[in-house]
N, CA and C atoms as a LAMMPS dump frame, in Angstrom:
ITEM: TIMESTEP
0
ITEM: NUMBER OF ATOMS
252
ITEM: BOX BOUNDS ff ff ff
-5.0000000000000000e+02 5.0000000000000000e+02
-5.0000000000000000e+02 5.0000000000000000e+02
-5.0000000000000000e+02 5.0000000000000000e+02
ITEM: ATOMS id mol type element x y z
1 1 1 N 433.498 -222.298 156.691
2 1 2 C 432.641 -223.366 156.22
3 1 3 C 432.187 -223.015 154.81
4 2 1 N 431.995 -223.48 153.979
5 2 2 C 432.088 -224.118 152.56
6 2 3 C 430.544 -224.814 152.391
7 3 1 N 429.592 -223.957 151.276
8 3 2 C 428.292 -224.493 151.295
9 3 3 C 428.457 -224.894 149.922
10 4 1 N 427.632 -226.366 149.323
11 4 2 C 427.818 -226.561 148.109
12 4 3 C 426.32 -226.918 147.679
13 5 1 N 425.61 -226.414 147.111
14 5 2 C 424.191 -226.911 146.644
15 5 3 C 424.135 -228.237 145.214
16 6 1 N 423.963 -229.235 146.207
17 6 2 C 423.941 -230.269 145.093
18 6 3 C 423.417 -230.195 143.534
19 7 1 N 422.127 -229.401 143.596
20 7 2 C 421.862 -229.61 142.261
21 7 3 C 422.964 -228.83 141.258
22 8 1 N 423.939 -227.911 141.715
23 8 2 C 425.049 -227.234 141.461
24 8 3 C 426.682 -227.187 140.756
25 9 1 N 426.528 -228.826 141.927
26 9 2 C 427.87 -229.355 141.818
27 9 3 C 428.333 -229.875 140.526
28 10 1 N 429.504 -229.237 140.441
29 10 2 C 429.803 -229.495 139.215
30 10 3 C 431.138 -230.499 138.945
31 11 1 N 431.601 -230.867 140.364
32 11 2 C 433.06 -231.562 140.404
33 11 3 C 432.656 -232.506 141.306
34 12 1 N 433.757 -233.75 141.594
35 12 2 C 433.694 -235.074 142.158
36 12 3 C 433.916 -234.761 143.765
37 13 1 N 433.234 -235.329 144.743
38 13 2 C 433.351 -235.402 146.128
39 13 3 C 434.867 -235.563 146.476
40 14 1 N 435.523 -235.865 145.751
41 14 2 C 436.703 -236.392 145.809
42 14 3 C 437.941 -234.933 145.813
43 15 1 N 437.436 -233.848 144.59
44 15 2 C 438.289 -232.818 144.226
45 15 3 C 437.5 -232.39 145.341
46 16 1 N 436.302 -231.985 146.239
47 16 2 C 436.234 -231.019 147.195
48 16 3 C 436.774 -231.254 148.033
49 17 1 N 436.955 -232.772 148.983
50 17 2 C 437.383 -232.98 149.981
51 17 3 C 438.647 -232.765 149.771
52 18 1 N 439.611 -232.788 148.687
53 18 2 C 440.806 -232.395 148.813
54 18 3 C 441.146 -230.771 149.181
55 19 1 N 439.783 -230.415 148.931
56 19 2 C 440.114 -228.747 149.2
57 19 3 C 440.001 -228.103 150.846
58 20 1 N 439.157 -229.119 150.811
59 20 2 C 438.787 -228.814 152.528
60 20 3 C 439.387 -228.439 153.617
61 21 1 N 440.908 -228.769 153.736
62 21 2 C 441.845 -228.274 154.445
63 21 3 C 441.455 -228.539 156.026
64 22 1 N 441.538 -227.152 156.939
65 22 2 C 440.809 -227.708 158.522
66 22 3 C 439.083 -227.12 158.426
67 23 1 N 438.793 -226.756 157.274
68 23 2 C 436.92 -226.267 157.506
69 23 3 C 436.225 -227.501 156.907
70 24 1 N 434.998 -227.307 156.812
71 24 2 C 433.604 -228.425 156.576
72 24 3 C 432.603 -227.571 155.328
73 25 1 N 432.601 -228.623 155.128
74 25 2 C 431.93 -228.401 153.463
75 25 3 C 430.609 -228.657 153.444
76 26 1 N 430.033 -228.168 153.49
77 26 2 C 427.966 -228.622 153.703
78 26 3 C 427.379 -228.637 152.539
79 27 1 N 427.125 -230.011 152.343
80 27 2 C 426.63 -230.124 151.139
81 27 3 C 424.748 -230.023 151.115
82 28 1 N 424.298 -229.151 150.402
83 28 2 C 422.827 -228.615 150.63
84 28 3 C 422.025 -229.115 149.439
85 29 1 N 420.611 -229.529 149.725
86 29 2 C 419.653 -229.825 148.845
87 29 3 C 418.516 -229.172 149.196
88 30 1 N 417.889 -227.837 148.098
89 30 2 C 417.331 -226.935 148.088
90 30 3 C 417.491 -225.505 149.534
91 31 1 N 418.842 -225.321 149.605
92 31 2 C 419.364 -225.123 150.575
93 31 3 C 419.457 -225.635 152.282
94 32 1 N 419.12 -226.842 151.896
95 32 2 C 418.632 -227.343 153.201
96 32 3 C 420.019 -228.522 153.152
97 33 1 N 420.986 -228.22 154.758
98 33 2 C 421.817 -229.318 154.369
99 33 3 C 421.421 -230.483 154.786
100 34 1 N 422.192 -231.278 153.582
101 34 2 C 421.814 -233.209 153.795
102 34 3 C 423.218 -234.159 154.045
103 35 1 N 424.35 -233.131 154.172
104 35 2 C 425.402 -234.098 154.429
105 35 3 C 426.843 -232.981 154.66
106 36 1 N 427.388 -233.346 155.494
107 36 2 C 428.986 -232.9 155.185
108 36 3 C 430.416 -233.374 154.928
109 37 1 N 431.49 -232.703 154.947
110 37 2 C 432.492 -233.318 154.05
111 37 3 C 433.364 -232.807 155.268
112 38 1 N 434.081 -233.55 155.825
113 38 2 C 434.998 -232.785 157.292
114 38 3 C 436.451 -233.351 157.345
115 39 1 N 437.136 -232.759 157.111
116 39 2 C 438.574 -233.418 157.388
117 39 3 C 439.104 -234.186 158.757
118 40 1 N 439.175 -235.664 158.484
119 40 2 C 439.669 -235.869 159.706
120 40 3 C 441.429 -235.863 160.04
121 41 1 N 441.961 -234.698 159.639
122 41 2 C 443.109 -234.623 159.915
123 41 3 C 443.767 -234.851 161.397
124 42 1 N 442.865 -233.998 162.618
125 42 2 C 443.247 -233.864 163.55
126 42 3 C 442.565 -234.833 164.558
127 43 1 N 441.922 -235.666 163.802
128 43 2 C 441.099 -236.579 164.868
129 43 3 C 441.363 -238.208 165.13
130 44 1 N 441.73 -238.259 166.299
131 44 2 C 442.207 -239.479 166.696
132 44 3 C 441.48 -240.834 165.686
133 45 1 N 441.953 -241.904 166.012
134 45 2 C 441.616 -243.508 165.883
135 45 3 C 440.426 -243.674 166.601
136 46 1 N 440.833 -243.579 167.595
137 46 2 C 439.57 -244.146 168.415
138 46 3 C 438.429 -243.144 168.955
139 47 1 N 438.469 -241.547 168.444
140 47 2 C 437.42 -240.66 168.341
141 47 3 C 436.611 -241.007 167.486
142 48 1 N 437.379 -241.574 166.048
143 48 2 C 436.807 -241.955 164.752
144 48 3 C 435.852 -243.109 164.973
145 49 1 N 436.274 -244.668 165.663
146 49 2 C 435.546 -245.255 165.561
147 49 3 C 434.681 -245.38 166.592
148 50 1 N 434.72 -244.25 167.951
149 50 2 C 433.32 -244.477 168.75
150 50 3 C 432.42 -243.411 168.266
151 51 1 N 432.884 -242.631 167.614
152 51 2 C 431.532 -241.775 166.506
153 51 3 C 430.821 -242.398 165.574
154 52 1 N 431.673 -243.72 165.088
155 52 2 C 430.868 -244.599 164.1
156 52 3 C 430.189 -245.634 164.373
157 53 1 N 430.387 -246.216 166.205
158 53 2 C 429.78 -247.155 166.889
159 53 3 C 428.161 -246.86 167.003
160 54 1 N 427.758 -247.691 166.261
161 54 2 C 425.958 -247.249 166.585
162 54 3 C 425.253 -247.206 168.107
163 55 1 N 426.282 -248.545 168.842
164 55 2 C 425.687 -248.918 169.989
165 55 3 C 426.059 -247.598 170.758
166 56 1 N 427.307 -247.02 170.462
167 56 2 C 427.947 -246.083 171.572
168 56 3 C 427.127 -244.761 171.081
169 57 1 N 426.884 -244.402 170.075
170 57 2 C 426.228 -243.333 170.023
171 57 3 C 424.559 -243.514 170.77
172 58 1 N 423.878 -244.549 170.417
173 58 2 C 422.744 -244.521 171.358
174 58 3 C 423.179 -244.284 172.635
175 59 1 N 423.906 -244.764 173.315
176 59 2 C 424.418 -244.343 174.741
177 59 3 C 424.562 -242.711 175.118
178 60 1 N 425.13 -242.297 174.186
179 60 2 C 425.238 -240.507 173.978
180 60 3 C 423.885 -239.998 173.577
181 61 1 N 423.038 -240.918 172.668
182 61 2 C 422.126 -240.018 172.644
183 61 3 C 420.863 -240.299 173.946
184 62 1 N 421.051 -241.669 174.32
185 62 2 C 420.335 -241.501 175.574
186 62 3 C 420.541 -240.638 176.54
187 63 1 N 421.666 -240.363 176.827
188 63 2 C 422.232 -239.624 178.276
189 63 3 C 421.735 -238.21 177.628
190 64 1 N 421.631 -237.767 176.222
191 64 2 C 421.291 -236.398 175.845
192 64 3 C 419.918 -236.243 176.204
193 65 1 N 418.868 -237.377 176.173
194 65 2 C 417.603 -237.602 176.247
195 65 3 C 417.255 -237.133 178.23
196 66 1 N 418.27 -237.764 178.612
197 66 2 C 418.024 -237.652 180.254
198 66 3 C 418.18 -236.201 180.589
199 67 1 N 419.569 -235.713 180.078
200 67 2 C 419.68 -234.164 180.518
201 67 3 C 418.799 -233.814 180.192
202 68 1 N 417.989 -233.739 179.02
203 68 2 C 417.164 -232.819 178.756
204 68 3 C 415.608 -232.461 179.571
205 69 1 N 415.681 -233.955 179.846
206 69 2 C 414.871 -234.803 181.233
207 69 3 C 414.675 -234.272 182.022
208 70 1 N 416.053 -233.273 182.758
209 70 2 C 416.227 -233.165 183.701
210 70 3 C 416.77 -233.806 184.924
211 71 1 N 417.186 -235.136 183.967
212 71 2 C 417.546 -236.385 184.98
213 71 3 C 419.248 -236.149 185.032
214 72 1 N 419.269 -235.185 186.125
215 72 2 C 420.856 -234.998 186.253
216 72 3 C 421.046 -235.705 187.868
217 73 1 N 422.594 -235.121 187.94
218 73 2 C 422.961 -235.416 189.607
219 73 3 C 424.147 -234.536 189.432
220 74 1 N 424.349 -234.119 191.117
221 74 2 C 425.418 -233.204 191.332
222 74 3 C 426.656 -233.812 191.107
223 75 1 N 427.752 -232.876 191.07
224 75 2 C 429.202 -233.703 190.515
225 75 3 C 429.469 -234.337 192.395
226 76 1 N 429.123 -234.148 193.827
227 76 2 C 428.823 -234.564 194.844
228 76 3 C 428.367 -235.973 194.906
229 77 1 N 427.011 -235.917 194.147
230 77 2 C 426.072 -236.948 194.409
231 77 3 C 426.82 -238.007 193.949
232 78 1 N 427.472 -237.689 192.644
233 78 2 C 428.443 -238.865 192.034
234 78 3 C 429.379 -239.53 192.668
235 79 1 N 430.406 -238.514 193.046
236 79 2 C 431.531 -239.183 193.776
237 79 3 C 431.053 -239.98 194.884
238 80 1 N 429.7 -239.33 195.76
239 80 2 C 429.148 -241.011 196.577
240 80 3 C 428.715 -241.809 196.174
241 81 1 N 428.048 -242.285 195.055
242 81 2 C 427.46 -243.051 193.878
243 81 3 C 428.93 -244.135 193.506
244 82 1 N 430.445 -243.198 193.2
245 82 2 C 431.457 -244.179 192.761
246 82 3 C 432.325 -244.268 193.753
247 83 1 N 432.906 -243.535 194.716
248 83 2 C 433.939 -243.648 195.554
249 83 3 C 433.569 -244.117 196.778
250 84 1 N 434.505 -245.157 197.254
251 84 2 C 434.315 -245.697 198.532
252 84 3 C 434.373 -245.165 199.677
């Protein structure tokens, strides 16, 4: 991984991401990062656009909200929950 401190940068978003290869580039403001630069070489179509779905990510981040909750169920409880 590849840290770049904005007030720093001295080249176009454009020449880093070409450098990026398979690592991630963290771009930092007062060392604190505010954004990254990630190659999507290896990542599907449709990984791409349900990471960019707003609605689908609230869904992920709700269910993150429940685990944390504690609001689980056994992998058991499920299969009686879906299977007939």
């Amino acid at each position: 991984m590849k840290t770049i401190e904005l007030s720093t940068a001295t080249r176009s978003l454009a020449e880093y991401a070409s450098e990026i290869g398979d690592e991630m580039v963290v771009l930092t403001d007062h060392s604190k990062p505010v954004a990254a630069i990630v190659s999507l070489k290896h990542v599907d179509s449709e990984s791409l656009a349900l990471s960019m779905n707003a609605e689908f990510m609230e869904i992920i981040a709700q269910a993150r909200r429940e685990v944390a909750a504690g609001h689980v169920i056994t992998l058991d409880e499920m299969k009686r929950a879906v299977l007939p």
